[in-house]
C-alpha positions in Angstrom: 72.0 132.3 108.4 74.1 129.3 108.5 71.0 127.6 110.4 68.9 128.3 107.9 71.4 127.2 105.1 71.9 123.9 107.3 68.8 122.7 109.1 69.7 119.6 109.7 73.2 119.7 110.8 74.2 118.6 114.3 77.3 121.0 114.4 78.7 119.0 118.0 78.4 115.7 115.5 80.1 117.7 112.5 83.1 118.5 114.6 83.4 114.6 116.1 83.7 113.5 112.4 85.6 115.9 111.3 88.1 115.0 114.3 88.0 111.7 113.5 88.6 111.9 109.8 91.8 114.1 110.9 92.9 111.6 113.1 92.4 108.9 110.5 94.1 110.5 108.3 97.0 112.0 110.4 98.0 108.5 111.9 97.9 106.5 108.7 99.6 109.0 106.8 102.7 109.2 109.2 103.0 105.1 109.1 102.7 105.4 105.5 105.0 107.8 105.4 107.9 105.0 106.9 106.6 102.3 105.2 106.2 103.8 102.2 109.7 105.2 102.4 111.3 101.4 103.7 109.4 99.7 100.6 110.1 102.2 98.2 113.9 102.1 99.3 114.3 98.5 99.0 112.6 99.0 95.5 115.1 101.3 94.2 118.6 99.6 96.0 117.5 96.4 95.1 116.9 97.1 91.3 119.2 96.3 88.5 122.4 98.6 88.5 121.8 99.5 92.1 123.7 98.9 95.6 121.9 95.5 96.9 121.0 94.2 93.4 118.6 91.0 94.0 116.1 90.3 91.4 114.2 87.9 93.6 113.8 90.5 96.6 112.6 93.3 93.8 110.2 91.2 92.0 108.7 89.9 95.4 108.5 93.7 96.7 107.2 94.7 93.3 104.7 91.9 93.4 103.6 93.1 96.7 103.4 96.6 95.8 101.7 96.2 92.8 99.1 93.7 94.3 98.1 95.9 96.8 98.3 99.0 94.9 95.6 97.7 92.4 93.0 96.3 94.3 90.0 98.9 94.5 90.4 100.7 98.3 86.6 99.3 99.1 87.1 95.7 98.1 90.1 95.9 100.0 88.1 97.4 103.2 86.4 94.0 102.9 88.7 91.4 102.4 90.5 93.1 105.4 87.8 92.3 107.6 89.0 89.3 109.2 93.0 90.4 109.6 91.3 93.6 111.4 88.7 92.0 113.6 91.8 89.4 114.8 93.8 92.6 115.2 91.8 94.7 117.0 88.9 92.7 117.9 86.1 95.5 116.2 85.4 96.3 112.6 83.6 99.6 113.3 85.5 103.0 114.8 88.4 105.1 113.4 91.0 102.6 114.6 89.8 99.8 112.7 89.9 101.6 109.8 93.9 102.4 110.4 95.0 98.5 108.8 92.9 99.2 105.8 93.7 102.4 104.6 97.9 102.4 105.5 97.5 98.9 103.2 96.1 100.7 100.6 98.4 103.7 100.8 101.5 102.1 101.2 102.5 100.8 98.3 100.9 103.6 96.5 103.4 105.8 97.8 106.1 102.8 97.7 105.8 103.3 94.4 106.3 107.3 94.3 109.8 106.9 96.7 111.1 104.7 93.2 110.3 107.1 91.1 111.6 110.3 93.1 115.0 108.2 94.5 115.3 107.0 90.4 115.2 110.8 89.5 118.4 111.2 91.7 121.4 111.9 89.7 124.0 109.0 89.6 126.9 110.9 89.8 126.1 112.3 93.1 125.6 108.3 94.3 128.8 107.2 92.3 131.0 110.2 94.1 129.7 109.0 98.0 130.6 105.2 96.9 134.0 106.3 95.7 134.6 108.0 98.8 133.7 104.9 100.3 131.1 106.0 102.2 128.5 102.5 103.1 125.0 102.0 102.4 123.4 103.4 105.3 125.4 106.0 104.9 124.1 106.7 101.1 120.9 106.1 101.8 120.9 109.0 104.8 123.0 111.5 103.1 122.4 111.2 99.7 119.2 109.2 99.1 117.0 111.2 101.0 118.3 114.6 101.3 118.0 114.6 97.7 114.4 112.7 97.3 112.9 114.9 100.1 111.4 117.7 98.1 109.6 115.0 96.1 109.0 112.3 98.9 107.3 115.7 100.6 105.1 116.3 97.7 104.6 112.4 97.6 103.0 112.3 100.9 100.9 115.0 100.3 99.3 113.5 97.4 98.8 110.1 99.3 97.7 112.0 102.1 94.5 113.4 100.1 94.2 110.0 98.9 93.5 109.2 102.5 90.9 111.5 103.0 89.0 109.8 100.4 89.7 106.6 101.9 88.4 107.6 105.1 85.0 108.6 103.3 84.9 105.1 101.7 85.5 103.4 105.3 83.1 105.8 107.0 80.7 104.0 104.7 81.3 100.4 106.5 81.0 101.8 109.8 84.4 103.5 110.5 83.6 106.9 111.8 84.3 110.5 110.0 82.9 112.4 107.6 81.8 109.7 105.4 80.4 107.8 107.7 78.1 111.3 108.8 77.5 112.2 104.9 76.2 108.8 104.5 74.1 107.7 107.7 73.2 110.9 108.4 73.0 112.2 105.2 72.0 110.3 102.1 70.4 107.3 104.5 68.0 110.2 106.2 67.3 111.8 102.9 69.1 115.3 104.1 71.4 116.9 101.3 72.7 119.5 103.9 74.1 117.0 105.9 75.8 115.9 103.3 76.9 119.0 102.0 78.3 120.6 105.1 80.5 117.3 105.4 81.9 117.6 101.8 82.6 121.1 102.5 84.5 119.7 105.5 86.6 117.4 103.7 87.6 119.9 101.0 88.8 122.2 103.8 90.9 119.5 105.0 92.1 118.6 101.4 93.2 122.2 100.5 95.2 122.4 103.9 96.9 119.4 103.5 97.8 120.3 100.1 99.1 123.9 101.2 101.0 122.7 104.0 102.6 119.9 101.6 103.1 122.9 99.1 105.1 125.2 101.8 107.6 122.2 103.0 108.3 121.5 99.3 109.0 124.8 98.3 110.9 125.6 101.5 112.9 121.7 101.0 113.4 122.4 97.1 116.7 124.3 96.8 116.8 124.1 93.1 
């Protein structure tokens, strides 16, 4: 049934990309994850009102962030060529697609930390500073304890991003689903192909945004 639904689907090739568009997305949504967390930490203290106030450091970290969270992910595949082939050496393979996509996902999820840390009530910050309890010290048992529920349900969202991302760099060569749905695919004129590998991709969207679902729920104890 499933043959005849899919004639031209190489099932060994299906589950390659597949794997490799889970790896993709598993290893650059982890380092986003830290980075995301670091840049959208020294966002937040360095703001006005807050613990390291420096208006120089926040407008060059905004900068950054905002630079890099506008340009288009493909265009920024591109001009990412030459930092990734002196990097790695290769342009083509799931690896080589890791500098692109944590780039482009970083400060997009820099910019979700802010908000969730901003959302934090003051007076719980105020209390640990009267208590005289340091930065690090803020940052570890009050910043994120607090922000976790929504720094989980971040990283889900920036996670799916990634899996869309991994499509678009499939395209140039990187390996995964998108790279199968287009060579394969729409290059070889079969819409199966395709299909099956969009299928594939939702599956992995839906899990991701379960799991995410179930740690925020479970990390949520309003």
């Amino acid at each position: 049934m499933i043959e005849n639904l899919f004639p031209n689907v190489n099932w060994e090739k299906l589950w390659e990309a597949t794997i490799e568009t889970i790896y993709m997305t598993a290893m650059a949504g982890a380092i986003t994850f830290v980075l995301g967390i670091i840049l959208g930490l020294l966002l937040f203290l360095t703001s006005k009102d807050n613990l390291w106030e420096n208006k120089l450091v926040y407008s060059i970290t905004s900068v950054f962030v905002n630079v890099f969270r506008s340009i288009p992910f493909i265009i920024l595949i591109v001009l990412l060529i030459p930092f990734t082939k002196a990097l790695l050496g290769t342009i083509r393979g799931s690896n080589a697609a890791l500098p692109a996509l944590i780039i482009g996902a970083a400060p997009f999820y820099a910019r979700m930390v802010e908000i969730a840390l901003r959302e934090i009530n003051k007076g719980v910050i105020e209390a640990a500073k009267a208590m005289g309890a340091k930065t690090s010290t803020i940052v570890w048992k009050v910043l994120l304890p607090e922000s976790m529920p929504a720094l989980v349900s971040g990283i889900t969202v920036t996670s799916i991003a990634l899996v869309g991302y991994t499509a678009m760099a499939g395209v140039i060569g990187a390996g995964g689903l998108g790279n199968l749905a287009y060579l394969d695919g729409f290059q070889r004129s079969r819409d199966d192909v395709t299909f099956a590998a969009t299928i594939v991709i939702l599956i992995i969207v839906f899990i991701i945004q379960f799991i995410g679902d179930l740690i925020t729920n479970k990390l949520d104890k309003r």
